[in-house]
VEXBA-589496 format. One record per atom (N, C-alpha, C): x, y, z. Coordinates in steps of 0.02 Angstrom, whole numbers, plus 32768, in hexadecimal, padded with zeros to 4 digits. Layout:
XYZ/...
END
This chain:
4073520C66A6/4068520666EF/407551BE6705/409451A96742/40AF51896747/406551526763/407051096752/403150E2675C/402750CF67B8/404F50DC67DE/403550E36822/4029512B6843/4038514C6819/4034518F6842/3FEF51A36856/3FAB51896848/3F7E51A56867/3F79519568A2/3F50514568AB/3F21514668D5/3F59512D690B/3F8F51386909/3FA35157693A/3F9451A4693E/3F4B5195692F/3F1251BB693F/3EE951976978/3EE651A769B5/3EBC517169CB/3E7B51B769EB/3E6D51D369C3/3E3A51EF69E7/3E61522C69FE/3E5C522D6A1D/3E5552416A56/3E2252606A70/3DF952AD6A18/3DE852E16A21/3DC352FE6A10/3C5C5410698D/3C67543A6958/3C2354506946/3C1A54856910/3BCC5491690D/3BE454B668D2/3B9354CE68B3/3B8455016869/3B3655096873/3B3155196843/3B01552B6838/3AD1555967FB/3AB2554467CE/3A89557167B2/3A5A55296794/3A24554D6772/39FC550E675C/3A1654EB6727/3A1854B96750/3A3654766713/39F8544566FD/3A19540466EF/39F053C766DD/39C153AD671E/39895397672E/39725385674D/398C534F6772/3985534067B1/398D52F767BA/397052CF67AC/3981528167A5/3989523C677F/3949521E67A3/391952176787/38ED51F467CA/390F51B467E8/390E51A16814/391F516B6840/38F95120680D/391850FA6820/390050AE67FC/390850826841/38EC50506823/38BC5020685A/392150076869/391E4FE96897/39574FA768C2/39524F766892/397B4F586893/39814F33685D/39714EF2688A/39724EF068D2/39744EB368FD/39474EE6692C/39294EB66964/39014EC2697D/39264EDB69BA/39144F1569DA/394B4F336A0D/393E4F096A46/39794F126A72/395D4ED46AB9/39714F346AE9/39504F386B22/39444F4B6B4C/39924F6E6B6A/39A34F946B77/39E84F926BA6/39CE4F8F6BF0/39D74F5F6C0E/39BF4F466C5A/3A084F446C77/3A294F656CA5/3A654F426CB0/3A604F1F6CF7/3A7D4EF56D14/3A814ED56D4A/3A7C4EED6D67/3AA94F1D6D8B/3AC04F356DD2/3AFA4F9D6DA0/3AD64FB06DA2/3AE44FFB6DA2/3B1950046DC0/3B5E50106D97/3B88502D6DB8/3B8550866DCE/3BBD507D6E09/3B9450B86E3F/3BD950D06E12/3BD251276E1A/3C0C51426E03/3BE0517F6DC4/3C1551AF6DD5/3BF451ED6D91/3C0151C46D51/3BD151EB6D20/3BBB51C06CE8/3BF051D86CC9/3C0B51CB6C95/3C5451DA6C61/3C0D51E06C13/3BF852106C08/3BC5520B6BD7/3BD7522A6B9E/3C1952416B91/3C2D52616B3F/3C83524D6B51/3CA7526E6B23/3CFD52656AFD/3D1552926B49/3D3852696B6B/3D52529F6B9C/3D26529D6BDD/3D0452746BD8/3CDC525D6C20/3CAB52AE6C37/3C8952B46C7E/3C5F52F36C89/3C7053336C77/3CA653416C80/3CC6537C6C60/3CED538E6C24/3CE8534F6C05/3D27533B6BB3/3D5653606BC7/3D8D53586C13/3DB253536C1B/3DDC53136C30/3DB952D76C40/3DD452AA6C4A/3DE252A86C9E/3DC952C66CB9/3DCE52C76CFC/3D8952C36D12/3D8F52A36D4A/3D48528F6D73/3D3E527F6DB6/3D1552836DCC/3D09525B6E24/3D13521C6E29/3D3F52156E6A/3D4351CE6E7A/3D6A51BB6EBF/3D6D51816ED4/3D7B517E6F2B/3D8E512F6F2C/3DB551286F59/3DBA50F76F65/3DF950C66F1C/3E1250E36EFF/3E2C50C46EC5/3E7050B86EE9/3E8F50786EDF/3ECA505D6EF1/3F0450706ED5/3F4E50786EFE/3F7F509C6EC6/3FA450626ECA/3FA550246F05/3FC64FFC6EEE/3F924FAA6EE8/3F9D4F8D6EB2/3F814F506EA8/3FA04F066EAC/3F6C4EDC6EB6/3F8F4E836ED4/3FC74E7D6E97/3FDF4E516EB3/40104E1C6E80/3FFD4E0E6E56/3FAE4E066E4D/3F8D4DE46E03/3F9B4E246DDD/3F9F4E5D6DFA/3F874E996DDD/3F3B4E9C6DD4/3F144ED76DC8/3ED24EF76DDC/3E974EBD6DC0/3E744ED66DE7/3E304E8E6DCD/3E0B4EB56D8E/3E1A4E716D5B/3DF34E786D22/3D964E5B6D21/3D754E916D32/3D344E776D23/3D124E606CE3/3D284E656C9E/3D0B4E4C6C92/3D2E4E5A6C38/3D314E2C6C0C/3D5D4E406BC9/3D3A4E246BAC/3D454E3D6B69/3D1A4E376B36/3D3F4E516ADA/3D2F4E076AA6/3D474E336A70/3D1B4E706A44/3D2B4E946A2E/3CFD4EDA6A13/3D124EE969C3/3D314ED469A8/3D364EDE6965/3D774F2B6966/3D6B4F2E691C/3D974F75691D/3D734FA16942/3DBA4FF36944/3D9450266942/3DC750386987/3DC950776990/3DD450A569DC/3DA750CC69FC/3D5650B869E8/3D2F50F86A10/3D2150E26A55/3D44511F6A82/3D3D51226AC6/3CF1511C6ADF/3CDF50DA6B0F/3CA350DA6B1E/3C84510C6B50/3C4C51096B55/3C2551446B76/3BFF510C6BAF/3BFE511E6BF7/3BD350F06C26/3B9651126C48/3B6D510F6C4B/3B2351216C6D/3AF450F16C99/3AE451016CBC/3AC050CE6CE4/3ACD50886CE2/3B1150776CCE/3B1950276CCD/3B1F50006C96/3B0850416C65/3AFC502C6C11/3B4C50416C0D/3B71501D6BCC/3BB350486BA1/3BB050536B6B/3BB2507F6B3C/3B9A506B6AF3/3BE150796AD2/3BEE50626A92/3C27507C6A69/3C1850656A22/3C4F507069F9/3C57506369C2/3C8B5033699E/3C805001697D/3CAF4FE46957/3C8F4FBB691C/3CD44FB768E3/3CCB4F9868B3/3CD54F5F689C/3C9C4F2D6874/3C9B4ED96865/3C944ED8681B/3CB64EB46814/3CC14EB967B7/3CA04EFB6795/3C704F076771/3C644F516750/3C334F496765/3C284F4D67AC/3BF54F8667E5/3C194FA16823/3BFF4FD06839/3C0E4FFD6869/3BD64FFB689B/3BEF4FE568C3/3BB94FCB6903/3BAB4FEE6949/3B7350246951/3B6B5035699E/3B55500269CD/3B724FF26A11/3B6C4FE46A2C/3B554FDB6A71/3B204FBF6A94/3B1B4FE26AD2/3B184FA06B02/3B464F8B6B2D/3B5D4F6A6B54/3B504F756BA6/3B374F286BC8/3B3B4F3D6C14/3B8C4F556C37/3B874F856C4F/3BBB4F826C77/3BF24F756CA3/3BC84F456CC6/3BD84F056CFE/3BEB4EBC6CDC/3BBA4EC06CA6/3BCD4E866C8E/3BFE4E5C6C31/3BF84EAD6C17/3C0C4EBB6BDE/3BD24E8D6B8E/3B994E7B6BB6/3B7D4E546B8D/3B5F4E806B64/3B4F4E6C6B33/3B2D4E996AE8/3AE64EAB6AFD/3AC74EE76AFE/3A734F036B23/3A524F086AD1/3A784F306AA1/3A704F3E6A59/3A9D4F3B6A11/3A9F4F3E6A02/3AB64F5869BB/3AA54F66698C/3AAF4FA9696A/3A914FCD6920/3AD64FD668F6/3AC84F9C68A2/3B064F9F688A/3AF44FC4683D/3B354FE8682F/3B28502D67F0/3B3B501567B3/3B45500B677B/3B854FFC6763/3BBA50336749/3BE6501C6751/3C2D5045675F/3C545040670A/3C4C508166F8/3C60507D66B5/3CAC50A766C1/3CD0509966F6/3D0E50E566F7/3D3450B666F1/3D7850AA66CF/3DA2508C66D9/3DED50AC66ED/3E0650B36712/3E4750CF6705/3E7950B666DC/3E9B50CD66AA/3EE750BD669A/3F2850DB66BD/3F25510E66EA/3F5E5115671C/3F6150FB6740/3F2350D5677D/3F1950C767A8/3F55508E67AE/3F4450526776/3F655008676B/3F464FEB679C/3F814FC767CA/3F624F9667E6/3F544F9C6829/3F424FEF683F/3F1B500D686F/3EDC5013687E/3ED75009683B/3E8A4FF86845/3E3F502B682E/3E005030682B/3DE550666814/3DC1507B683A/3DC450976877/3DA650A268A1/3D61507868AF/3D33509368DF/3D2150D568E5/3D5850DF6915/3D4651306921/3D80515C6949/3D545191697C/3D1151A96971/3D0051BF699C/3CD051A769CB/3CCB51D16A03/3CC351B76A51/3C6051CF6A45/3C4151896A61/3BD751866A49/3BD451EA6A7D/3BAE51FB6A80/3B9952346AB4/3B4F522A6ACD/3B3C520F6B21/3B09521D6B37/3AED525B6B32/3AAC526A6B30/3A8F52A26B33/3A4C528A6B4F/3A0B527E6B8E/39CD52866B86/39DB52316B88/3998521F6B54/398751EE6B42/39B051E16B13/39DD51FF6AF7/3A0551FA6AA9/3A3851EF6AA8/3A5551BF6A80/3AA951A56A81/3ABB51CD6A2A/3AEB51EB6A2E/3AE9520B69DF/3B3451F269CC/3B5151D369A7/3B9351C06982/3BA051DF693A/3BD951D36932/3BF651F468E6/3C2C51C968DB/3C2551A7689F/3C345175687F/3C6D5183685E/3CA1515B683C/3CDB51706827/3CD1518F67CA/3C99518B67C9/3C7F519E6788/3C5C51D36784/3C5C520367C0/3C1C524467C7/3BE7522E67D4/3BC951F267E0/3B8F51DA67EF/3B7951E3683E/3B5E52296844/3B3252426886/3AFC52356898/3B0751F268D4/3AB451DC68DD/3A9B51F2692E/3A4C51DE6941/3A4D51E76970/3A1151A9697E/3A2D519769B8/39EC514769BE/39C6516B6A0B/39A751316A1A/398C51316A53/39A650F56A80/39DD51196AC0/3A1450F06AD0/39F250C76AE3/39B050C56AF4/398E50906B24/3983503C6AFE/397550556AC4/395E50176A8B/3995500E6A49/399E503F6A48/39DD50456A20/39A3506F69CE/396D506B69D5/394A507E699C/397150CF6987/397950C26936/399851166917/3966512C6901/397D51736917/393F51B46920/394751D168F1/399451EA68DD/399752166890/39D8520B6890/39E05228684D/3A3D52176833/3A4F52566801/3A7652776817/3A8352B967E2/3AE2529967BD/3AE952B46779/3B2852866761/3B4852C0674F/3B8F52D2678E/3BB8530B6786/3BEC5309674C/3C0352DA6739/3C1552DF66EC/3BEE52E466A5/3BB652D166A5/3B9852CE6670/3B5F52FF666E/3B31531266AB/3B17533D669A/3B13537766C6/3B57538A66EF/3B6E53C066F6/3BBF53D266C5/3BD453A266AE/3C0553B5668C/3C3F53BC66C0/3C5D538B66F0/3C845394672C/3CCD537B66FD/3CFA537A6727/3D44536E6728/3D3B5322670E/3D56530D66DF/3D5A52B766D7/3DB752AC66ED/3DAC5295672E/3DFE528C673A/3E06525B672D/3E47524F6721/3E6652066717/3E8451D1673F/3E6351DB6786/3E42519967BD/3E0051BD67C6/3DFE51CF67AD/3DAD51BE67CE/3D84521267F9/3D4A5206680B/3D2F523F6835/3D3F520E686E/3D59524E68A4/3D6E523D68E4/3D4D52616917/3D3D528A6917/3D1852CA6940/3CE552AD6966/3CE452B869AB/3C9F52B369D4/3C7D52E369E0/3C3452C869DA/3BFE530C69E5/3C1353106A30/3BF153666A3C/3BCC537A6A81/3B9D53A26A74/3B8853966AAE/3B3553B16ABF/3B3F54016ACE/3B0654216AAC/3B0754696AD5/3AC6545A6AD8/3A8F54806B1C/3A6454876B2B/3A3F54516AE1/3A27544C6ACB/39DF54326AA8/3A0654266A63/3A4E54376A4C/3A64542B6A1C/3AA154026A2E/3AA153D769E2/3AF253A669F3/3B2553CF69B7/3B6A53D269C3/3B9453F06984/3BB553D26986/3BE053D7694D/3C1853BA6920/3C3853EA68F4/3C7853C368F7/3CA653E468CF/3C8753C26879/3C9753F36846/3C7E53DC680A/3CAC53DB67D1/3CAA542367DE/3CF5542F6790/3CD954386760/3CAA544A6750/3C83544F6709/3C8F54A8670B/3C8354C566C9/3C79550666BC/3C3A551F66DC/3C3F5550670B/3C185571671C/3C0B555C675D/3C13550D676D/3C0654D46799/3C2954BE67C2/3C6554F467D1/3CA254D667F9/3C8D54A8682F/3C5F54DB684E/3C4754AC6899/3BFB54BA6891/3BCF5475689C/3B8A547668A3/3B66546C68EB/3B2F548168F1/3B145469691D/3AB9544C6916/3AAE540E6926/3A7253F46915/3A4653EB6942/3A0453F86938/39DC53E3696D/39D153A36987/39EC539869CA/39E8535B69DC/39A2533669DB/395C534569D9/391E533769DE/390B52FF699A/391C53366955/391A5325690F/3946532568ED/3987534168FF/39BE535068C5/39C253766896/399C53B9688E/399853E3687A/39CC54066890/39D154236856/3A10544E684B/3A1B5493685F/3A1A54B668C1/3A3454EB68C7/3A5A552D68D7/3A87550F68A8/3ABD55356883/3B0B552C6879/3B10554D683E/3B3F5523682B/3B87556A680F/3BBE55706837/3BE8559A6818/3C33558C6806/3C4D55D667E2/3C8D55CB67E8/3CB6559F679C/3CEB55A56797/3CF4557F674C/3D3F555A675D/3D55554067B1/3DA0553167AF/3D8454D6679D/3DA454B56788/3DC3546D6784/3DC1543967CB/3DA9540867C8/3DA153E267FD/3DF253CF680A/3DF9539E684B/3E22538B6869/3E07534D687D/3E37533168B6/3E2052EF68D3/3E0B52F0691D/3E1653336925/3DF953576971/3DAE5351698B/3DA9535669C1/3D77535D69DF/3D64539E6A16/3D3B53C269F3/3D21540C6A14/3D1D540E6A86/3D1A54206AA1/3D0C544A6AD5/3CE2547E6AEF/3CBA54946B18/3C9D54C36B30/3CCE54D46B67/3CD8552E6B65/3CFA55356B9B/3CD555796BB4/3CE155A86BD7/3CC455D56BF8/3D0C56056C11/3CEA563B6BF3/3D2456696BE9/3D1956BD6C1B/3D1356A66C4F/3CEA56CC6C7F/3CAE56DA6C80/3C8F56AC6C66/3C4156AE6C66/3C2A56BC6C22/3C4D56B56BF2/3C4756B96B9D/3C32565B6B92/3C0D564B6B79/3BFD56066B64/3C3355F86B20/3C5955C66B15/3C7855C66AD6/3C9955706AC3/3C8C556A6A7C/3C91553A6A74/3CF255356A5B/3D14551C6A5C/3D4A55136A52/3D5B54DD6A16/3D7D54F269DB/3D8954B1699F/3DBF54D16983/3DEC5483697D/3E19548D6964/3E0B546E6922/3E23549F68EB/3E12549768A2/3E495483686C/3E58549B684B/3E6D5486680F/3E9354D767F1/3EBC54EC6818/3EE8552E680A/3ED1554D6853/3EC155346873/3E9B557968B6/3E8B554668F3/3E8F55626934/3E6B55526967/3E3B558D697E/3DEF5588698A/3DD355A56973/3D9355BB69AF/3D7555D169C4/3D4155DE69EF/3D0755DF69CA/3CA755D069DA/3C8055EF69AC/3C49560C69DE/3C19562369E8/3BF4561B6A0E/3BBE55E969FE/3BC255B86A36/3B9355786A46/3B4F55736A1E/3B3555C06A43/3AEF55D66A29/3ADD55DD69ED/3B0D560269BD/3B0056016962/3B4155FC694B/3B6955DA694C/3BB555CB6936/3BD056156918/3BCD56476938/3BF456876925/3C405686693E/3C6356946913/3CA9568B6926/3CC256C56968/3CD0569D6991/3CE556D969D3/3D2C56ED69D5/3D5656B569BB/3DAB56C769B7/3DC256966980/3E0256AC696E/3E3256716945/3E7956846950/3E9156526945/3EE75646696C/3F125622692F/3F2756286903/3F4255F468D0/3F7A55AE68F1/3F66557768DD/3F7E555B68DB/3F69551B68B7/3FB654FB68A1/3FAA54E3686E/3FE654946852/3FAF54496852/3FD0540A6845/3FDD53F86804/401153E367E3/400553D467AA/3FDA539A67BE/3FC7538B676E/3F9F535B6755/3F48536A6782/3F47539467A8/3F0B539F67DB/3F03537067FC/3F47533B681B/3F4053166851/3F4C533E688D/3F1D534D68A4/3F0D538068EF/3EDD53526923/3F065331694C/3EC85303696A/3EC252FF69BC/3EF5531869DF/3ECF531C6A0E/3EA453566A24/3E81535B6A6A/3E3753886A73/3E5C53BE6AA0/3E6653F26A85/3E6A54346AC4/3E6F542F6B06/3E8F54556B2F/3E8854476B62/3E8254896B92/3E59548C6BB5/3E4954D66BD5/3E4954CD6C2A/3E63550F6C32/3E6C55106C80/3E52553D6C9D/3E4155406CDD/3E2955836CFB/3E2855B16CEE/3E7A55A76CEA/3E9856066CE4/3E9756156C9D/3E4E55F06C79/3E56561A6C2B/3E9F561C6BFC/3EC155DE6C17/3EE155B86BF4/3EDA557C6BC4/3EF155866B7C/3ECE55616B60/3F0355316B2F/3F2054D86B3F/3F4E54CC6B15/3F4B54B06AD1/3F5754A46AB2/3F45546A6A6B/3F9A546D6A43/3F9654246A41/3FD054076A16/3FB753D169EC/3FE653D369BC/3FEC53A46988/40235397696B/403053466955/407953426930/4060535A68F3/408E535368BA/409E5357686C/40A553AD687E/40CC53B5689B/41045406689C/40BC543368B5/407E541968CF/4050544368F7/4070546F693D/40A0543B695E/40B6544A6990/408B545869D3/4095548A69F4/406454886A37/404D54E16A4E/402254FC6A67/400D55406A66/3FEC55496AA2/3FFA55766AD4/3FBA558B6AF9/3FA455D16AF9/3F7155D06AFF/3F4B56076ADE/3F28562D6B27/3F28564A6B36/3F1256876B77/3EC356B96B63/3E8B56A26B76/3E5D56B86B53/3E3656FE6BA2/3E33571B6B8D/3E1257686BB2/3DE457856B99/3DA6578D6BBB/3D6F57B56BC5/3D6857E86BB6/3D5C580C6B87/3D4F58616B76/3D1158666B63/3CE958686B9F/3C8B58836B8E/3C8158406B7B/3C4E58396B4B/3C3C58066B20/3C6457DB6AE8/3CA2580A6AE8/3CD557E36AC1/3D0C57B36AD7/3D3B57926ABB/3D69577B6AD1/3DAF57796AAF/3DDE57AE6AD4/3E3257A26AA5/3E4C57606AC8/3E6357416A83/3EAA57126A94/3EE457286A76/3F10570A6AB4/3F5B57156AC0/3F7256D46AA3/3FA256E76A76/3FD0569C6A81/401656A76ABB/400F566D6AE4/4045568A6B1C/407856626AF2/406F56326AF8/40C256136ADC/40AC55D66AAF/40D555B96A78/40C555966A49/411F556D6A43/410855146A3C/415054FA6A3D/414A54B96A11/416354BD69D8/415B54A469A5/4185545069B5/41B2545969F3/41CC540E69FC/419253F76A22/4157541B6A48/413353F76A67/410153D76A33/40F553936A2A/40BF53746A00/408953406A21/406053476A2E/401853146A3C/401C530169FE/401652BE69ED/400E529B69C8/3FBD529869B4/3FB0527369E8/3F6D525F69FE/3F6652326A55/3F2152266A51/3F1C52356AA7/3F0B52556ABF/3F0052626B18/3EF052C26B1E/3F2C52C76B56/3F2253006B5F/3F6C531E6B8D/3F3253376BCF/3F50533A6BF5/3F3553476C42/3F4F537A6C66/3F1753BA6C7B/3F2D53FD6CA0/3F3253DB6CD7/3F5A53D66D0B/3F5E53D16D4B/3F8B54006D79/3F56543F6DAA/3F83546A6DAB/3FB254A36D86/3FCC54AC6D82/400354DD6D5A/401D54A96D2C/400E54706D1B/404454536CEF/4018542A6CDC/402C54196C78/3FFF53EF6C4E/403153B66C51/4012537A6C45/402A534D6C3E/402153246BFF/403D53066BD1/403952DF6B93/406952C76B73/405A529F6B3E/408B526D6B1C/409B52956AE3/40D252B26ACA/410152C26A9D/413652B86A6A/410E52A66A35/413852AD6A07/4100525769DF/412B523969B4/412251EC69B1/410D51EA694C/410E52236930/4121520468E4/415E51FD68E1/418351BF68CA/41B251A768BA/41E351C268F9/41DB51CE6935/420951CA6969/41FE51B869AD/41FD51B669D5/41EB51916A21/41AB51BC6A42/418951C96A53/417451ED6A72/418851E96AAA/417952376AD0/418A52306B23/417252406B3C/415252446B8B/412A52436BBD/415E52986BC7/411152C56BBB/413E530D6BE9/4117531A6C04/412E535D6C18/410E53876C51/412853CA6C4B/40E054026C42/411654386C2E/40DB546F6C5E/40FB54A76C6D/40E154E66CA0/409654FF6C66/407054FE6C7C/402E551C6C54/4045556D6C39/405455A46C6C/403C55D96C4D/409655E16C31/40C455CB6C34/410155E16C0C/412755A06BE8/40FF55686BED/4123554D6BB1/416355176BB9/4187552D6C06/41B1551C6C18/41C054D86C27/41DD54AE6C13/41E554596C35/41F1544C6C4F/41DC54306C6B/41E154266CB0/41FC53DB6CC3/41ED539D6C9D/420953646C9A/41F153396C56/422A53036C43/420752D16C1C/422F529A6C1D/41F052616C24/41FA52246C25/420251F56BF2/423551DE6BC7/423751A16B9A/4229516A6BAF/421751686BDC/41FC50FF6BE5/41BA51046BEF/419E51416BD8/415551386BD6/414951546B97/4120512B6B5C/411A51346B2A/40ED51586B0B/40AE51586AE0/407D51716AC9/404A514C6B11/4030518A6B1A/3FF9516C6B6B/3FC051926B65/3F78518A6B93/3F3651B66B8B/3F3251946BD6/3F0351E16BDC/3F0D51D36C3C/3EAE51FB6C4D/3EB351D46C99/3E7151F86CBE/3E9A52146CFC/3E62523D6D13/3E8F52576D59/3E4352446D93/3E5852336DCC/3E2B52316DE3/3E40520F6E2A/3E1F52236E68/3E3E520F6EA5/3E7F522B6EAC/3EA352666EA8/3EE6526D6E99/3F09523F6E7C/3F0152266E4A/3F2051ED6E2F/3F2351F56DDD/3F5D51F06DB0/3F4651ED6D5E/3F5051A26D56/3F1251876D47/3F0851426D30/3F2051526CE7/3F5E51206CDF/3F7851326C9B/3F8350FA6C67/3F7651016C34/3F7D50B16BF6/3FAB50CC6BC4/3FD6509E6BBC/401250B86B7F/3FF1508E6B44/4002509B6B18/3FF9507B6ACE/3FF950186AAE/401F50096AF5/40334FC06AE2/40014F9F6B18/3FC44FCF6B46/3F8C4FB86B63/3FAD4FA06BB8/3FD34FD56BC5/3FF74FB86C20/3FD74FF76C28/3FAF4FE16C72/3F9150196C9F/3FB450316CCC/3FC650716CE7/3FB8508A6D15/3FAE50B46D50/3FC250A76D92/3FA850DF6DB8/3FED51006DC2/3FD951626DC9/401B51806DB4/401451B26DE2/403051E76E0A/404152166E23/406C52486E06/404052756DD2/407152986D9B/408B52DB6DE3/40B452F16DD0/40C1534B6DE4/40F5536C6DCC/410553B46DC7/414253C16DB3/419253A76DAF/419753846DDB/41D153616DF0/41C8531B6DD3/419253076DB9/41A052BE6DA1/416352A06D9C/416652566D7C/412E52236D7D/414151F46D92/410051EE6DF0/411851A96E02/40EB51866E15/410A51396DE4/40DE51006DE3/40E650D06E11/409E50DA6E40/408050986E6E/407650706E54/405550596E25/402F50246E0E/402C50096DB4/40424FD76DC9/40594FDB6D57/403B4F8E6D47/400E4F7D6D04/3FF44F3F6CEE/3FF14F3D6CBF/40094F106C8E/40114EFA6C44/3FA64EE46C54/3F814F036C1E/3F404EDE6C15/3F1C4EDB6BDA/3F454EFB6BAE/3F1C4F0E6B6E/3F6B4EF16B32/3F474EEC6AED/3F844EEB6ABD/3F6D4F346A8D/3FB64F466A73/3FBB4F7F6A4E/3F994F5C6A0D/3F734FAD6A04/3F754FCD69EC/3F2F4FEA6A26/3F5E50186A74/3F1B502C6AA5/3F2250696AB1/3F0450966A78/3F0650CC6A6E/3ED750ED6A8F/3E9750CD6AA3/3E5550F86AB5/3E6850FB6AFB/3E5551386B0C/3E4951646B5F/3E3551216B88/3E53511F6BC6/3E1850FB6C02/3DE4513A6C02/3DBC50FA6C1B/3D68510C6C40/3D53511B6C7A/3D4C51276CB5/3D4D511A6CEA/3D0B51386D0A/3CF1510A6D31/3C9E51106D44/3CAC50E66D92/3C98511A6DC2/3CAD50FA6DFC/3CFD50DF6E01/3CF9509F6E15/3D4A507A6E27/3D54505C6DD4/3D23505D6DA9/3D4050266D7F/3D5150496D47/3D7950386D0D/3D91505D6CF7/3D85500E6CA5/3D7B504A6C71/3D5750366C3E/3D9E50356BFE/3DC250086BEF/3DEE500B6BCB/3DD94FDE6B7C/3DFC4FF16B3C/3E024FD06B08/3E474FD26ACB/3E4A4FA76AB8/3E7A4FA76A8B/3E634FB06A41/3E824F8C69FD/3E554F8669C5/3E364F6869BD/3E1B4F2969F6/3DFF4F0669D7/3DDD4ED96A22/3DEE4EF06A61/3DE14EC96A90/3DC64F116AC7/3D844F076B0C/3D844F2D6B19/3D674F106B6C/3D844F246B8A/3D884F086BE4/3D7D4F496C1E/3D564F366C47/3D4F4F476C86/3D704F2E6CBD/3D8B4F7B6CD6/3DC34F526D1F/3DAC4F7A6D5F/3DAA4F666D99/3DAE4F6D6DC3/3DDA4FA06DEF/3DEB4FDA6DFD/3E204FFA6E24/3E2450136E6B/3DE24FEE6E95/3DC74FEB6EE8/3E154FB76EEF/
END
């Protein structure tokens, strides 16, 4: 495998269940927590898991500018952050994320306004990659608010959950070691989500495909299924009023039910090496897409209501279409995403949701991860230039464009109100888009 081909993984993107190992009791802070007080509360919906309120990447917002000064957009506030690509999460003013400092792996929880440090709880980080090289070792997945609880997953299977307020850890369950999960070779990438009173994850262990834990204690319940992890990140979607969790696995994209991980559908599909990394993407009309490079290609899947059950359709499947990594964006009748990029260019397309059809593609836009919001896709390419875009069938057109970040700027924008929460590998800034 070739030594850059992952993490051009940047994220982008589970549950089980039966009685396992107990959870880890929690241990004291190693430092004394300071308070998260933030200045002045930014106004704006909270972005609190992988994919902002809906882990679609789309959100509320008003007032956002399509064209910006000469300086280009106001930078409020930069800061260096160590390794790592996990997409931050913003709440009341607080941001928390993840990154790595020599052999620890560090949660973080930061003012918003001002990017100053509120906490930190550091792990040590025993994962190393040898494909990665000089990409780096994550972390890769995005913290998840829930309640009082910030819960992360470490590039080592290390599933914790603190108390976002102080940063104090509550419990820690270890999905490689004592569920027996997927040991990939970058790393665990997967972000939790919340169902009602439980958090899940993708796992990969026998029996353990997908778990789900009690968010309270971390108890374990339930745990199914026997496919192989990925670098994906699960979904809840609603299938005319069917609750269902959505994961893309390791030979399968897969449905379970939320409630006890019972398998509701499966669709084959399938990455070598089980680099599968970006997150599903679901639409109204019970349209459902997922791509991946290494010959995964691209699929949408048509899911229908029969009683309590659910058939899937595969409508059309196109093996030149590849998500690398990143996420791709339903807007309307037409997805939008970056295509292709092991060992060849990627390109900015655009293809018809329910037939597959292409509709356009752009080469001067490279590997990119986008928000939508205000009619607008706030968009970041790979070498860290922002910006504001007007996608539609007929084309992508750019108002507003700013060099602000250096490559390697794989992780999603943020966007909470006007400001918009960006990072690279190693640097991580708040900008302004009023």
């Amino acid at each position: 495998m070739d030594r850059r081909t992952f993490l051009e993984l940047a994220l982008s993107a589970p549950l089980l269940g039966q009685a396992a190992a107990p959870a880890k009791p929690a241990k004291a802070p190693a430092t004394p927590a300071r308070p998260a007080v933030p200045t002045a509360p930014a106004n704006g919906v909270a972005w609190t898991q992988w994919g902002g309120p809906r882990r679609n990447f789309q959100t509320e917002a008003s007032g956002l500018k399509d064209v910006w000064p000469a300086g280009g957009p106001r930078v409020v506030w930069t800061r260096p952050l160590g390794e790592g690509y996990s997409a931050p999460v913003v709440e009341n003013g607080v941001l928390y994320t993840m990154y790595g400092r020599s052999r620890d792996e560090v949660v973080i929880a930061a003012n918003a306004e001002t990017g100053q440090t509120l906490w930190e709880q550091a792990s040590p980080r025993s994962f190393e990659s040898e494909a990665a090289g000089e990409m780096g070792d994550g972390p890769y997945a995005s913290p998840l608010i829930a309640g009082d609880r910030l819960f992360t997953a470490g590039v080592a299977g290390r599933f914790q959950c603190f108390d976002k307020r102080t940063g104090k850890l509550l419990w820690t369950q270890d999905l490689w070691g004592a569920h027996g999960g997927s040991r990939m070779a970058y790393g665990y990438a997967s972000s939790p989500i919340a169902f009602r009173d439980l958090v899940i994850v993708p796992v990969g262990g026998r029996g353990k495909s997908v778990m789900a834990f009690r968010q309270a204690d971390g108890g374990v319940a339930w745990g199914k299924l026997d496919y192989g992890n990925v670098y994906s990140s699960p979904i809840l979607i609603d299938v005319s009023g069917l609750e269902q969790l959505a994961v893309l696995m390791d030979g399968a994209l897969i449905a379970v039910n939320p409630h006890n991980g019972d398998l509701q559908w499966e669709i084959p599909f399938k990455a070598n090496y089980a680099i599968a990394i970006a997150t599903p993407v679901y639409g109204r009309d019970n349209l459902l897409f997922v791509s991946s490079e290494y010959d995964g290609g691209a699929k949408v899947i048509e899911l229908q209501r029969e009683g309590l059950q659910t058939k899937a359709t595969e409508l059309w499947s196109n093996i030149r279409f590849r998500l690398h990594h990143g996420n791709a964006m339903r807007i309307g009748e037409a997805i939008y995403f970056s295509s292709g990029g092991k060992g060849s260019q990627p390109i900015l397309s655009a293809v018809e949701a329910r037939t597959g059809k292409t509709l356009w593609q752009e080469r001067s836009i490279g590997k990119a991860t986008f928000v939508w919001a205000d009619h607008k896709l706030i968009t970041l390419d790979g070498d860290g230039t922002l910006m504001i875009a007007y996608p539609s069938p007929q084309g992508f057109r750019i108002t507003a464009k700013w060099a602000l970040l250096n490559s390697v700027a794989w992780t999603p924008p943020v966007l909470v109100g006007s400001r918009v929460y960006l990072r690279d590998r190693r640097t991580m800034m708040a900008v302004d888009l009023s």
